[in-house]
N, C-alpha and C positions, 0 to 999 in steps of 0.2 A: 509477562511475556515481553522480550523484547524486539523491536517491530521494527522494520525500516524498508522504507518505500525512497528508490535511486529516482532523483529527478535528473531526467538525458534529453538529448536531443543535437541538433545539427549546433553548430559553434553561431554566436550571433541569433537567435529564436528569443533570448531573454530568459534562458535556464536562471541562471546567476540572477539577473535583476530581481525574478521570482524567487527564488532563493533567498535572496537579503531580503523582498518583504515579510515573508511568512517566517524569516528564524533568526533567533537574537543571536546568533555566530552570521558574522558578516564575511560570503567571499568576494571578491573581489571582481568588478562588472568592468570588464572593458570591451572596447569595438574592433578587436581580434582572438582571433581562435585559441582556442586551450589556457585562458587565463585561468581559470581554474585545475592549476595540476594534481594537488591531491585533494581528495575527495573531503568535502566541505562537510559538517554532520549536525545538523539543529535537530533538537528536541522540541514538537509542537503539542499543545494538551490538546486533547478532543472536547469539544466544545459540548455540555451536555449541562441542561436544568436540574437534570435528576439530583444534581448533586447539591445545586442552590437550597433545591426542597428541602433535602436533608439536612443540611446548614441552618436551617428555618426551625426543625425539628429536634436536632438533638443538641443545638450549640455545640460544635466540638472546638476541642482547641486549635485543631488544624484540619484541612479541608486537603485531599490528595487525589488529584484529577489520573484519568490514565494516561498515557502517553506515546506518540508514535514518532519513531526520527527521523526524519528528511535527509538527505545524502545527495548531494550536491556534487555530481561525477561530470568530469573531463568530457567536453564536446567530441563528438565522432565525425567522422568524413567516411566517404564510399571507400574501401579498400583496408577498413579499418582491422577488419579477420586477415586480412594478409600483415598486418604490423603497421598500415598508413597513418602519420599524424602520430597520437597518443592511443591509438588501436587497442594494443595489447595493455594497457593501463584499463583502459576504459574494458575492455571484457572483462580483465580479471575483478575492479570494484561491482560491476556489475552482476557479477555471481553471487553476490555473497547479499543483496536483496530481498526481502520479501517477495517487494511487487513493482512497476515501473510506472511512473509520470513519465507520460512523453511530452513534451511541449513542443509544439508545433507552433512555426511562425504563420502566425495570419494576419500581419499587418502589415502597410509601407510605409518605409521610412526611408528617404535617402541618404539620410546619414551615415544610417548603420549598414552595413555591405551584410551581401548574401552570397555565400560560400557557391551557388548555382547561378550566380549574377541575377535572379528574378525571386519576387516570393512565388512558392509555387508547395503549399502542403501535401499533396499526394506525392511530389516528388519527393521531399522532406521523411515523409512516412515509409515510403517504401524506401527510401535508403537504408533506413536504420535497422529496417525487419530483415532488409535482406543480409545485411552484415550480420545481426544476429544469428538468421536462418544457416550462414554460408560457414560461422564459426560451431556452430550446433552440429552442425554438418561433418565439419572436420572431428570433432571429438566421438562423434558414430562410428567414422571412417574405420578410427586409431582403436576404437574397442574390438570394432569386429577383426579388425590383424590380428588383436592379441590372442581370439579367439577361432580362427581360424585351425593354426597347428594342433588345438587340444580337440576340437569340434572334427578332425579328421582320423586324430584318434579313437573314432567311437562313444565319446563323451559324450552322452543323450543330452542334458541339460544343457551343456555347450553348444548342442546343436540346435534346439529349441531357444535358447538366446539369439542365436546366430539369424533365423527364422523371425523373429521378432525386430532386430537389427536392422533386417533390410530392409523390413517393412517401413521404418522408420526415415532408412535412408532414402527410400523412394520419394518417400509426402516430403523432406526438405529439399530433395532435390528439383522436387516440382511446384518448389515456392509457397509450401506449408507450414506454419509456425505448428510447435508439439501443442500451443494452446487450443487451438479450434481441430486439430486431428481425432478423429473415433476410435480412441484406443482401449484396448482392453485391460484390463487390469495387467496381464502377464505382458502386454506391450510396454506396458508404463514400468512393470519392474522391471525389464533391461535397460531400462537407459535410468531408475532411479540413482544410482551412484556419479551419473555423470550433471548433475547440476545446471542442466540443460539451459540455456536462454531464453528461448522463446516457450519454456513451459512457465513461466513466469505471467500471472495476470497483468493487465497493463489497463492504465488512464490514460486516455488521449487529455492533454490541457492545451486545448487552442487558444492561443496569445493574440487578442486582439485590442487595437486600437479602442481607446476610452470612448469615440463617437458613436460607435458600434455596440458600445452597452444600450442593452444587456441582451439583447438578440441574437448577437451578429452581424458578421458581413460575410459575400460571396465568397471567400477564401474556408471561413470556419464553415459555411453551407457544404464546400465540395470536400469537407474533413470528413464530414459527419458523412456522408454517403459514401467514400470511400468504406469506412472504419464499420458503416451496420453490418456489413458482410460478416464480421468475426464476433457481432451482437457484445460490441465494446460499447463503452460507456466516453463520452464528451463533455468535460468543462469546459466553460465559456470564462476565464482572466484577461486582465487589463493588467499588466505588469505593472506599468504606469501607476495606476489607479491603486493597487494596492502597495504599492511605496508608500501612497500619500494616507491611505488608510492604517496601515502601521506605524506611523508620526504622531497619531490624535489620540485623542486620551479617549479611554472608552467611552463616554457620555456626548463624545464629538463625531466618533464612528458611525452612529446611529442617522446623525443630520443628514453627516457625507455622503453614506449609502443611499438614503430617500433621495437625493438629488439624481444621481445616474439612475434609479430604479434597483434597487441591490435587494435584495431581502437580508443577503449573509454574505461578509467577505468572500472572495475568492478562497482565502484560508479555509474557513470554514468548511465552503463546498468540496477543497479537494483533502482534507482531513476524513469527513465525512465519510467520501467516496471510496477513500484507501482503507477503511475500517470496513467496510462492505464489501466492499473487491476482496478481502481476508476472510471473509466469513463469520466476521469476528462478533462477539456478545460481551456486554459487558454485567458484573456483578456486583453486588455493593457489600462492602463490612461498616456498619456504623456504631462508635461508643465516643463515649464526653472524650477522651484524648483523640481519636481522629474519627473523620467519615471518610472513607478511600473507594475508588474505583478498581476495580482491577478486569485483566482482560484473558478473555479464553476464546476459543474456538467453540463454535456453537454445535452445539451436539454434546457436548463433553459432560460428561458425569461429573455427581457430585464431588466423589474421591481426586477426580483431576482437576478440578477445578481449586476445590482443598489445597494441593499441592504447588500451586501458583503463589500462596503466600508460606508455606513452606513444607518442604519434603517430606519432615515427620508427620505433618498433616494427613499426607496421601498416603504414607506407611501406616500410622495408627489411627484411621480412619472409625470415625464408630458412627456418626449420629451428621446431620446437620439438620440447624432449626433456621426453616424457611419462612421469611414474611414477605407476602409480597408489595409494592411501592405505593396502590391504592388504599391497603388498608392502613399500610403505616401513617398516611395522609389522613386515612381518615379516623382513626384511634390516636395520635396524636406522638405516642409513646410506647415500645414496646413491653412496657408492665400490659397497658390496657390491651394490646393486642395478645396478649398472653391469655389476660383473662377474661377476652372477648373469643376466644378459641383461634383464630387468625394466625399464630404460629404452628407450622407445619412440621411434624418430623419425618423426615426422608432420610431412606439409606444408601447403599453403595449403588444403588441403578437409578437413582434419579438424575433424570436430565437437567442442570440446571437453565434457568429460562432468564431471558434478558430484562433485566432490571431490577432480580432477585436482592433481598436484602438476606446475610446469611452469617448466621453463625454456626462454626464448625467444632464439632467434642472429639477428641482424640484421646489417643493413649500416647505416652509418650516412649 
């Protein structure tokens, strides 16, 4: 699957700086707005032991992590749904997302200017939701026009869209994102073709000063209380800090981290975090030529999941033999887990389950 999680936020917060720690495509960090005009794109691995075990196990000749990509999108200002600034740039890279990193400024620095002359995160936050909210808004507006002429023709369906529409139009106009809204299924499928904004899950990544690891300060304290209202999720970075943790060789990462109290880069936790905000599971294929990760949506059957390493897979689907990651640890080898009984055969209704190692029979 391919995955991409838009890192956004107010111009100056240290989108960019974050950006160049966490991705070997470097944009470009400067102390004015929109240096970043087209959208930056690193490939980050997901950081995962499962795969070292196996490594341990089957010796392959290549080891193939899963992957998510970062997208590095053009600063926004308040007015930005009307065209202000790089507006209409930044909504249209913005669509085309999975999920959103918000980073939020929670430091001071006199150096660097702040677009509102103060830090102030709840201001910060709600500007961004509400441009979203206000551009979400408009594209409701322009559906329901087009819907309107047919919907007075006596078009029942048109009219039950139409019905569903305004309902929608109400909750943004009263300052509701489509993500925290109780919508019904048949709400959710009038607005599915229009690629809404704020139906988009979202991280909050509060950017705070390195003195402030790993806790916090009173800026990221008045993020997080804002943001429980919509029962979102808050990382705590040091843009700073993971510049200089991106420089060190891996065996020197370890040190740096005990020093501030880290358990796991910033990377780490906001990889992590965008893989969970997806819903996402990951699956294992292992033989002597590779051991690969690969990524599905959780719930997914065995057929779909098949289909992830390739189409004729989920066409001629017949069989998959399931082991799972305890026993392959503790059999050592998949002979012995054969004829220790430990491999499973499931068919076209098995769910497959995160951490699953699988192999798939097909027809071709």
């Amino acid at each position: 699957m391919d995955l991409q999680v838009g890192i956004v936020g107010l111009p100056n917060v240290g989108k960019s700086t974050l950006f160049n720690a966490i991705s070997s495509a470097q944009a470009e960090a400067a102390n004015y707005p929109f240096c970043t005009i087209e959208p930056n794109v690193g490939v980050v691995t997901l950081p995962d032991h499962r795969l070292e075990i196996l490594q341990d196990l089957v010796n392959p000749e290549k080891v193939i992590p899963t992957v998510i990509e970062f997208v590095d999108i053009a600063g926004l200002v308040k007015g930005a749904s009307k065209g202000e600034g790089l507006g209409n740039q930044f909504l249209s890279n913005i669509r085309t997302v999975d999920a959103i990193a918000h980073v939020i400024r929670c430091f001071e620095d006199d150096n660097i200017t702040h677009v509102a002359g103060g830090v102030d995160p709840v201001f910060d936050q709600e500007i961004i939701e509400n441009e979203l909210q206000l551009k979400d808004l408009e594209s409701v507006e322009k559906k329901i026009r087009k819907l309107e002429k047919i919907a007075k023709s006596g078009d029942a369906k048109a009219k039950r869209t139409m019905y569903h529409l305004q309902f929608i139009k109400e909750k943004l106009s009263t300052g509701f994102s489509i993500r925290v809204m109780e919508c019904s299924d048949e709400q959710l499928d009038s607005i599915r073709d229009l690629q809404l904004l704020t139906a988009k899950p979202v991280i909050y990544v509060a950017n705070i000063d390195e003195d402030s690891l790993p806790d916090g300060n009173e800026f990221s304290k008045k993020l997080q209380e804002i943001i429980s209202k919509e029962s979102a999720q808050m990382i705590l970075i040091s843009g700073g800090i993971e510049a200089q943790i991106a420089e060190l060789e891996v065996d020197e990462q370890r040190l740096f981290m005990d020093e501030y109290g880290l358990k796991e880069s910033g990377l780490d936790k906001l990889v992590r975090a965008s893989y969970e905000l997806l819903n996402l599971i990951t699956f294992f294929t292992a033989g002597k030529k590779e051991v690969r990760a690969w990524t599905i949506k959780k719930g997914w059957k065995a057929p779909q999941a098949a289909g992830t390493i390739h189409t004729d897979f989920e066409k001629g689907y017949i069989k998959a033999e399931v082991i799972k990651l305890y026993d392959y640890i503790k059999y050592k080898t998949e002979l012995a887990c054969k004829e220790a009984g430990k491999i499973a055969i499931e068919g076209k209704g098995y769910h497959v389950e995160d951490g699953d190692i699988i192999h798939f029979r097909f027809n071709v």
